[in-house]
C-alpha positions as a Markdown table, in Angstrom:
| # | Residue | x | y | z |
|---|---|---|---|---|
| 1 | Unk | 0.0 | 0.0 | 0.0 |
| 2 | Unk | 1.1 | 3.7 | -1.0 |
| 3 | Unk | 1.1 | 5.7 | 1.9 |
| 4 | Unk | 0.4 | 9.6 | 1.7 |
| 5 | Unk | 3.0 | 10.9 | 4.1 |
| 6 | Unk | 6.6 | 11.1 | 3.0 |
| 7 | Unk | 10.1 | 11.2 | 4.4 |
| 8 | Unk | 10.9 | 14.9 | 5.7 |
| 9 | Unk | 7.5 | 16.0 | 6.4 |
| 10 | Unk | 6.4 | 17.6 | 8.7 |
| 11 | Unk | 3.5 | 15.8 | 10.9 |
| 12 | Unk | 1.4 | 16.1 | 14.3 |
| 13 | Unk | 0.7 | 13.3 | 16.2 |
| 14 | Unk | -3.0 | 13.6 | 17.3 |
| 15 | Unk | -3.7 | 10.0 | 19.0 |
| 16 | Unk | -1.6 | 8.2 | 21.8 |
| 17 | Unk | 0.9 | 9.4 | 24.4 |
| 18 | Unk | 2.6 | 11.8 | 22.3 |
| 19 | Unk | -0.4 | 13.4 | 21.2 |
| 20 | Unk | 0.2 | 17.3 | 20.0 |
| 21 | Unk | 3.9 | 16.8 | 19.1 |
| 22 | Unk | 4.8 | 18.0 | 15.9 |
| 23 | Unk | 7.8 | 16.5 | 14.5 |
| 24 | Unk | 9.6 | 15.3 | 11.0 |
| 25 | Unk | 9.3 | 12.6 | 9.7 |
| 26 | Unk | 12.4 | 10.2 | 9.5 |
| 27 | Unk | 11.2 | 7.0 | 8.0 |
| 28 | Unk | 8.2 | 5.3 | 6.1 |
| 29 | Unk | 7.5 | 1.5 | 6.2 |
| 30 | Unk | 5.1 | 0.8 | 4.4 |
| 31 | Unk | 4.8 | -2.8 | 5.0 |
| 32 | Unk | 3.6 | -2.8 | 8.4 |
| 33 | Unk | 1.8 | 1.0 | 7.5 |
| 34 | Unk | 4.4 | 2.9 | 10.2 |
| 35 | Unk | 6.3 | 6.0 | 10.3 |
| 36 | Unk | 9.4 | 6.9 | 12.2 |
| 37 | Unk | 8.9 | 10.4 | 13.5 |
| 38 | Unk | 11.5 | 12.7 | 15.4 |
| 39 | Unk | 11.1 | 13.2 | 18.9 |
| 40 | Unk | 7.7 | 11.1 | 19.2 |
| 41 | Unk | 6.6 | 7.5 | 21.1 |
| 42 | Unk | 10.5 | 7.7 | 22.8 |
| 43 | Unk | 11.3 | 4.7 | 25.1 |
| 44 | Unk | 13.8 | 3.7 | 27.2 |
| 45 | Unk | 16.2 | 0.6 | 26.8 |
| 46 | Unk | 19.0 | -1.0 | 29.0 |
| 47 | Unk | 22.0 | -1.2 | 26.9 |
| 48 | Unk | 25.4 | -3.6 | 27.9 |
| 49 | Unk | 28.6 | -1.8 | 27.1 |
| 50 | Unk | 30.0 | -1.9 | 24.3 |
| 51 | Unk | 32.3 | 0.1 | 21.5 |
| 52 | Unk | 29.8 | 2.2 | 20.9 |
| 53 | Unk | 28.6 | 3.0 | 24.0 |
| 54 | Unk | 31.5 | 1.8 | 26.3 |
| 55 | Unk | 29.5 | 2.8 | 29.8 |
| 56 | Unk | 26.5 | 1.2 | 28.9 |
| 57 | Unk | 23.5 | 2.2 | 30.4 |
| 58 | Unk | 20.1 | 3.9 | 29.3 |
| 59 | Unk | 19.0 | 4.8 | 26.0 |
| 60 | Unk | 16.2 | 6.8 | 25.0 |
| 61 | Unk | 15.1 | 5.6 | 21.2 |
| 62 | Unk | 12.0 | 6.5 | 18.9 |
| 63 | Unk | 10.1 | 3.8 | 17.9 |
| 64 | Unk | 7.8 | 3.8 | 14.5 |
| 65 | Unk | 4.1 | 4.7 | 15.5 |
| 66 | Unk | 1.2 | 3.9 | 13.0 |
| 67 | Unk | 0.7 | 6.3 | 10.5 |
| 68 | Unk | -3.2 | 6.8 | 10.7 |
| 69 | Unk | -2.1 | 8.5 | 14.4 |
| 70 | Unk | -0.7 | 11.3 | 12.7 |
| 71 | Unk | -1.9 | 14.1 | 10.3 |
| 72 | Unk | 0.0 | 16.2 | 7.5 |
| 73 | Unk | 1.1 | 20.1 | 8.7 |
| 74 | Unk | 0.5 | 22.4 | 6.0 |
| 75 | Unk | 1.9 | 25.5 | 4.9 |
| 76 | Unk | -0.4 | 27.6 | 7.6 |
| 77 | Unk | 0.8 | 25.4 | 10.7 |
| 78 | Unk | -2.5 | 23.5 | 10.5 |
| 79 | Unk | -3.4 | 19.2 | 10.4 |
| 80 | Unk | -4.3 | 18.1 | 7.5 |
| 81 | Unk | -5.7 | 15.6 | 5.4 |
| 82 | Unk | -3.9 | 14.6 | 2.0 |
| 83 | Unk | -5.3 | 14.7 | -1.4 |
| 84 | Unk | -4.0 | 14.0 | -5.1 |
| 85 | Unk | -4.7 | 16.2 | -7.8 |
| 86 | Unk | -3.6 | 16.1 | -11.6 |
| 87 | Unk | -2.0 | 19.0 | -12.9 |
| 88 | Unk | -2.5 | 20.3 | -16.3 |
| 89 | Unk | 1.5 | 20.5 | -16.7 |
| 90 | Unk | 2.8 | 17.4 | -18.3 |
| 91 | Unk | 6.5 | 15.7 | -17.6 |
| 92 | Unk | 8.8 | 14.8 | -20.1 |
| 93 | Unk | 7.5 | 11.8 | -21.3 |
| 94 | Unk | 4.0 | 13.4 | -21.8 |
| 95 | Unk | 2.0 | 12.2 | -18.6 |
| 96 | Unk | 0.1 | 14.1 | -16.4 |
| 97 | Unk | 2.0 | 15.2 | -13.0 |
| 98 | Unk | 0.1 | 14.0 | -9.7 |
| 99 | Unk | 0.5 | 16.5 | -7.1 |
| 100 | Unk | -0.2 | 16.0 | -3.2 |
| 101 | Unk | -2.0 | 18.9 | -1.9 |
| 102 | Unk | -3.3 | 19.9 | 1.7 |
| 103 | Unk | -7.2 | 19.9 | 2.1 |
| 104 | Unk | -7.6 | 22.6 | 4.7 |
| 105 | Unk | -6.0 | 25.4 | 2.6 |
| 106 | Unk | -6.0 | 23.7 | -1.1 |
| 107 | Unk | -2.3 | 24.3 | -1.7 |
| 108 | Unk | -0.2 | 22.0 | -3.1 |
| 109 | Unk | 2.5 | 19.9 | -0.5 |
């Protein structure tokens, strides 16, 4: 499945414990339908030492949250939804170009 949020952008959690954060998005899976964002759902895991991290100790990591829990920011600071629209312009191998565009203000994404 396609999913409509991307890598880089920008999106507000509005379900779960991390409810109101806004944050970037830093990975897509879209196998299991769940995004990586930065700075949201953050837990907290033992480590051993090691080279990396020769004290050991606590970690705090961000784990993937489903990405129906979060909506799109547009361009006015606002959630929301995603829509696709077909542009009149044409690439150069003479398709139409699909554009993602934000449903609160209408402007493309």
């Amino acid at each position: 499945m396609k999913l409509k949020i991307k890598k880089n952008d920008t999106v507000k959690v509005i379900s779960g414990n991390s409810k109101g954060k806004v944050g970037r998005v830093l990975d897509v899976t879209p196998d299991n339908m769940r995004i990586l964002v930065e700075g949201v759902n953050i837990r907290v895991k033992a480590t051993r030492p090691n080279q990396q991290n020769p004290q050991g100790g606590l970690v705090h990591k961000e784990m993937p949250i489903h990405y129906s829990n979060v909506l799109l920011v547009d361009s006015d600071k606002k959630a929301t939804r995603v829509g696709y629209k077909i542009t009149e312009k044409v690439s150069s191998n003479g398709k139409a170009i699909k554009v993602r565009y934000a449903k609160t203000n209408g402007k493309d994404i």
